[in-house]
Backbone bond lengths (Angstrom), bond angles and torsions (degrees), N, CA, C in turn:
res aa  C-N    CA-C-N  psi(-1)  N-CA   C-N-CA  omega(-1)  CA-C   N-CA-C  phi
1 X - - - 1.451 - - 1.521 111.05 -
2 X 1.704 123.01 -42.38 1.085 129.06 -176.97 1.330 98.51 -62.30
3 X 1.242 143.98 -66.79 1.281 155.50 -144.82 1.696 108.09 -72.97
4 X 1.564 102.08 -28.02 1.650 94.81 -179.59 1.630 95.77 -98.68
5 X 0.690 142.71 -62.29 1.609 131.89 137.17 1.650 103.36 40.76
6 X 1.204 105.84 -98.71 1.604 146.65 167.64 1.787 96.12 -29.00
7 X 1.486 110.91 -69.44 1.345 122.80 -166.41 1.707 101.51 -56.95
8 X 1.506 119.76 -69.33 1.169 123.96 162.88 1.399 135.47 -26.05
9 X 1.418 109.50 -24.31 1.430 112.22 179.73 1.703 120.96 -90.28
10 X 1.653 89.03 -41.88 1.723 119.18 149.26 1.077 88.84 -20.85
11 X 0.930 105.14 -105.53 1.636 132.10 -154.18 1.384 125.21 -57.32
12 X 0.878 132.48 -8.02 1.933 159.47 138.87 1.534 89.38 -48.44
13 X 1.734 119.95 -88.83 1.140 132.28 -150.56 1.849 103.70 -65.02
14 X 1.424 117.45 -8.75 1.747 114.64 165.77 1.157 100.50 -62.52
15 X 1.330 102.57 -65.83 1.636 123.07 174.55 1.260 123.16 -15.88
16 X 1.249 111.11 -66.93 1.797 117.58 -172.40 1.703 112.87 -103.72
17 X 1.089 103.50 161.54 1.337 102.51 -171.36 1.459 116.08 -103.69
18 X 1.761 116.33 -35.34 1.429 99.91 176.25 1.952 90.66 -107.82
19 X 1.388 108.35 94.80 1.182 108.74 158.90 1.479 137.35 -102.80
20 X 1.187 131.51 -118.73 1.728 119.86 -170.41 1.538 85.67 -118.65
21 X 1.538 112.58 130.55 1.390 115.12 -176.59 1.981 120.77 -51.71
22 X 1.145 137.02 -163.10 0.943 151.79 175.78 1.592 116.13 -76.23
23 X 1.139 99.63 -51.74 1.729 100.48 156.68 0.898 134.12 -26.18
24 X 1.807 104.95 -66.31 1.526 140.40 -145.84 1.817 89.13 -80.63
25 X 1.260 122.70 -35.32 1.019 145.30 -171.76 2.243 115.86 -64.61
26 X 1.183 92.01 -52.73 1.814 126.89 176.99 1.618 85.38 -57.29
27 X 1.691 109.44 -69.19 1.570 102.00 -166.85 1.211 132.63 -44.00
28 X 1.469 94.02 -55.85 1.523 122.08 171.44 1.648 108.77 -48.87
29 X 1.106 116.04 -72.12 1.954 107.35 -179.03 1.015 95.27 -47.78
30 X 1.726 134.92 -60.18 1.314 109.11 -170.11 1.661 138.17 -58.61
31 X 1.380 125.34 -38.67 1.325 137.21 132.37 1.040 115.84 -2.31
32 X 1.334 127.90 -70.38 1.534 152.01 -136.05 1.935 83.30 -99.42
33 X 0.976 130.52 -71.19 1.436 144.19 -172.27 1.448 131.21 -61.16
34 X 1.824 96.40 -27.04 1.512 93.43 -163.25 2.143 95.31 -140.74
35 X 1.445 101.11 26.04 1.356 103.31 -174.92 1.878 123.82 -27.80
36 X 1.537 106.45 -29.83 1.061 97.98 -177.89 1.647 140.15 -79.19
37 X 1.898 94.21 -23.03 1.447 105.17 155.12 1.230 119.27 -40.65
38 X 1.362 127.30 -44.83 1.405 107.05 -158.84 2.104 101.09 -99.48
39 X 1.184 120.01 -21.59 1.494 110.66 164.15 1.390 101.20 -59.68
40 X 1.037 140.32 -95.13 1.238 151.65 155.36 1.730 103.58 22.30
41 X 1.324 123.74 -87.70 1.597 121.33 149.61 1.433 120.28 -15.82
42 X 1.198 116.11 -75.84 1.236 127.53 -177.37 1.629 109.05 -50.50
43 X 1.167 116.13 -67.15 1.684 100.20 173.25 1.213 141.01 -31.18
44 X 1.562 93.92 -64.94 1.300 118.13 166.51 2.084 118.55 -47.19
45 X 1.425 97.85 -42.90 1.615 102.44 173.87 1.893 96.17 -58.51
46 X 1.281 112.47 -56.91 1.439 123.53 -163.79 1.267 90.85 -52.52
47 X 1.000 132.94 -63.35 1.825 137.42 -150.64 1.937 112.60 -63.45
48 X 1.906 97.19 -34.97 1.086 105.28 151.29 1.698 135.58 -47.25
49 X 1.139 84.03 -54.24 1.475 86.41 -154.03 2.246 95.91 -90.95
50 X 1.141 105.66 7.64 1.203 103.09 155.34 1.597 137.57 -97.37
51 X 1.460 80.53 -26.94 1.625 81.94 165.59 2.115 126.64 -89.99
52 X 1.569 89.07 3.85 1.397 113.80 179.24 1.225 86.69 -71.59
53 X 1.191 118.33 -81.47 2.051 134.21 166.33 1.042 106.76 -4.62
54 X 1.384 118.36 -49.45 1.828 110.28 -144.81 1.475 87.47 -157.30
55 X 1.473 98.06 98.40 2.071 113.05 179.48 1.460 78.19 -93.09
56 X 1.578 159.83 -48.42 1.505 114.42 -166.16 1.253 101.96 -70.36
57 X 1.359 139.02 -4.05 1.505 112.76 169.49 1.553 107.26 -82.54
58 X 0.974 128.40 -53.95 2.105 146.50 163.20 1.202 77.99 -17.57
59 X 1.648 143.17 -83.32 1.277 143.86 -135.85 1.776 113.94 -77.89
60 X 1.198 97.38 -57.43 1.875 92.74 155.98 0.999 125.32 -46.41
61 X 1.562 127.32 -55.21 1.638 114.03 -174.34 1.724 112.31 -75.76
62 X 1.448 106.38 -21.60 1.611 96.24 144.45 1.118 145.75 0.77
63 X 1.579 80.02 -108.68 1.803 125.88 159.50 1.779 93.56 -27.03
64 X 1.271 127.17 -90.48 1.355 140.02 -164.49 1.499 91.96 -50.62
65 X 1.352 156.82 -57.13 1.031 147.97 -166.49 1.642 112.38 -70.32
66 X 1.242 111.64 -46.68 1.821 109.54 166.59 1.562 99.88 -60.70
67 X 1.048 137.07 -48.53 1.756 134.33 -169.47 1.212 99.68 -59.92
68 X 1.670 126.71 -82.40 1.287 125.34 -178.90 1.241 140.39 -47.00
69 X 1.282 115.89 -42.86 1.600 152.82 163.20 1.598 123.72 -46.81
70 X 1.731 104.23 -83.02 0.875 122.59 -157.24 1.459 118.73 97.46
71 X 1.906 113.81 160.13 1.523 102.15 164.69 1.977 112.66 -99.41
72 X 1.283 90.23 5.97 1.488 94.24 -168.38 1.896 101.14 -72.70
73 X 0.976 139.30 -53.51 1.109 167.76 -149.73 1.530 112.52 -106.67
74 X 1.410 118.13 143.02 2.188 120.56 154.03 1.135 87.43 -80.85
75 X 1.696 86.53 157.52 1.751 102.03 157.54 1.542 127.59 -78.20
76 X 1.163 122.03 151.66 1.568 133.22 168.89 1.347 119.57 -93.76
77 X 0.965 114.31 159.19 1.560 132.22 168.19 1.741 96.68 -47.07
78 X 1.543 124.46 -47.46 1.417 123.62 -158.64 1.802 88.10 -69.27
79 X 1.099 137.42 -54.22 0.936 130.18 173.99 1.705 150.14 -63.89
80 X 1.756 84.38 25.21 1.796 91.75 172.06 1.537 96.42 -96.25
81 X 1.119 136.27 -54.46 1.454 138.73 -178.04 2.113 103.75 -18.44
82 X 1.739 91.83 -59.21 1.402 94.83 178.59 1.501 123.71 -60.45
83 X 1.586 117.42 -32.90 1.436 121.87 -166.56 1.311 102.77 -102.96
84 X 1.481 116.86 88.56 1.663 118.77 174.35 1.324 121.42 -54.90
85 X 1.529 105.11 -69.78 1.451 122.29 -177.22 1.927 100.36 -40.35
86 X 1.114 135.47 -65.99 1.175 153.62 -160.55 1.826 88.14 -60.55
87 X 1.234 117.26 -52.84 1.655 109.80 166.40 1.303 118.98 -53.11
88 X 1.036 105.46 -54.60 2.000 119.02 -174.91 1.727 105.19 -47.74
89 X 1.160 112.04 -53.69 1.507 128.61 -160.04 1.616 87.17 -68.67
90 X 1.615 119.45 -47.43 1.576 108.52 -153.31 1.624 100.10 -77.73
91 X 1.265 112.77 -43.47 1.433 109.55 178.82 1.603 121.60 -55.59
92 X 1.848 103.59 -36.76 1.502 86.43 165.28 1.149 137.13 -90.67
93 X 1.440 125.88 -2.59 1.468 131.51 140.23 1.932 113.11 -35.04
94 X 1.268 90.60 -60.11 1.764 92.50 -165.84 1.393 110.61 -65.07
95 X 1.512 111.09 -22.58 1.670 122.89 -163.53 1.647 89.36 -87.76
96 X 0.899 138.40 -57.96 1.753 146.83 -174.39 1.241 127.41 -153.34
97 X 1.573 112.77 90.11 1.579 114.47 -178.20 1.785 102.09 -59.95
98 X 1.043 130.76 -29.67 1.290 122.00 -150.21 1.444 107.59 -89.92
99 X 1.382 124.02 -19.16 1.735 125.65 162.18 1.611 105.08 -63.20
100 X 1.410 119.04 -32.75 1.276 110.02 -160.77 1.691 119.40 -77.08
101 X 1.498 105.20 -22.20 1.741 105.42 -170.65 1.838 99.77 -92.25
């Protein structure tokens, strides 16, 4: 679907002469192709800038990340089971940024 998408627009934009520039074009396949870059971004921007908002929340998942974690070490996949709060918070970011600010 993505790919005829892409092809279709091609092929529109042979077609016509004042169409959507080359740019407009780049975005669009990419959009269309790579949707998850930009959720992915976007969360992550969101997740930022909420815990910018709200340092006693920044400071708890901390706390739970030095406890569970450690500073010696990243975290793993084996270690979400252990870090609830740090689950709770991410799912409700992803579930509804807009209750949270």
């Amino acid at each position: 679907m993505k790919k005829e998408t892409c092809s279709a627009y091609l092929i529109h934009r042979l077609r016509s002469i004042n169409f959507l520039p080359d740019e407009q074009l780049a975005v669009t396949c990419t959009d269309l192709l790579f949707p998850a870059a930009t959720t992915v971004s976007s969360t992550l921007n969101f997740s930022m800038v909420f815990l910018l908002k709200h340092p006693e929340v920044q400071s708890k998942m901390q706390q739970e990340m030095d406890k569970e974690v450690g500073r010696d070490r990243l975290p793993t996949l084996d270690d979400r089971a252990r870090s609830v709060e740090i689950s709770v918070l991410t799912k409700n970011i992803m579930r509804n940024r807009a209750v949270l600010t």
